[in-house]
C-alpha positions as a printed Julia matrix, in Angstrom:
86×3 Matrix{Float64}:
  14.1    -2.99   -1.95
  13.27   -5.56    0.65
  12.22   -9.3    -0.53
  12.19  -11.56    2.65
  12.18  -15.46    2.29
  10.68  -17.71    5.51
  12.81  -21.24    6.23
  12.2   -24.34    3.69
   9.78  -26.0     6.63
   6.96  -25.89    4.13
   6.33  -30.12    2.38
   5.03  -30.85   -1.04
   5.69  -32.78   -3.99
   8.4   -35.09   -2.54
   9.97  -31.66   -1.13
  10.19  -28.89    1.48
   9.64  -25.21    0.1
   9.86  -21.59    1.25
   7.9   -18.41    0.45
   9.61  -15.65   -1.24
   7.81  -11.98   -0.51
   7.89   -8.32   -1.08
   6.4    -5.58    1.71
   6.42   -3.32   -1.46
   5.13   -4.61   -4.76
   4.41   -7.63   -6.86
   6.71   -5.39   -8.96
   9.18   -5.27   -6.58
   9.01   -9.23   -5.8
   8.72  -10.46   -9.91
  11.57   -8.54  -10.77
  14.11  -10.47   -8.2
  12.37  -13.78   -8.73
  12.83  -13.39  -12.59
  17.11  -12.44  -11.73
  16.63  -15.24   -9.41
  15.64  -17.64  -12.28
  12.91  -18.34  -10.74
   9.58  -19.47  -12.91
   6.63  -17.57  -13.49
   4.75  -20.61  -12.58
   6.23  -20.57   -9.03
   4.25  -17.39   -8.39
   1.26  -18.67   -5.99
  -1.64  -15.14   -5.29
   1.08  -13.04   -3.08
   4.21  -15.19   -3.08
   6.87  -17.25   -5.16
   7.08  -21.36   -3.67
  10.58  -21.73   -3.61
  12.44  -25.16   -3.32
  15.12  -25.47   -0.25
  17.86  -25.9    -2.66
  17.16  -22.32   -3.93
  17.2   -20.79   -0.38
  20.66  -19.8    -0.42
  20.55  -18.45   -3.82
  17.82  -16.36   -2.56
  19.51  -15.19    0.62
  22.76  -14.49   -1.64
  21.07  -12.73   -3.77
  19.58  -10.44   -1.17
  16.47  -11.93    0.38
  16.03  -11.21    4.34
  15.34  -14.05    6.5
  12.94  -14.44    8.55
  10.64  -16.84   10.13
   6.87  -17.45    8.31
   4.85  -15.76   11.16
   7.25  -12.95   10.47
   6.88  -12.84    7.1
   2.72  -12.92    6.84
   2.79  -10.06    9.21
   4.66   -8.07    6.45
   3.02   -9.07    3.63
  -0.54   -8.3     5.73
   0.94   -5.06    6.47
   1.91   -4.12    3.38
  -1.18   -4.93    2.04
  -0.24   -7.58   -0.41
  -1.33  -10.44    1.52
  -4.16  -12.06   -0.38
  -5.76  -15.64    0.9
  -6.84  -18.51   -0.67
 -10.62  -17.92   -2.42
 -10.51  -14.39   -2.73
């Protein structure tokens, strides 16, 4: 099980956020967002918005770093990558 979390570089709503993926499943990527404590309604298409005072409970609880180029790649490979309007 891989989840993978980009830096909290990303603004909105008075805040900066990061993007919590899977290269597996939605399955895969629900399932340690919900042990996370994370909200269903932080799920956004093909990833979970995540505030920067929640990235280090993500790393901790096993999310991979890496930077956001890094991360679409990943979720494009993997198939799960799914843009806006579609």
């Amino acid at each position: 099980m891989t989840v993978y979390i980009d830096p909290p570089d990303w603004p909105g709503h008075g805040r900066m956020w990061s993007h919590l993926v899977s290269d597996v499943s939605y399955d895969e990527l629900h399932a340690f967002a919900e042990r996370l404590g994370v909200p269903p309604r932080a799920f956004e298409r093909d990833h979970y918005d995540l505030p920067s005072h929640r990235y280090v409970d993500a790393v901790r609880a096993g999310a991979v770093e890496i930077g956001s180029k890094e991360l679409v790649r990943r979720l494009t490979e993997a198939g799960l990558r799914r843009r806006k309007g579609r």
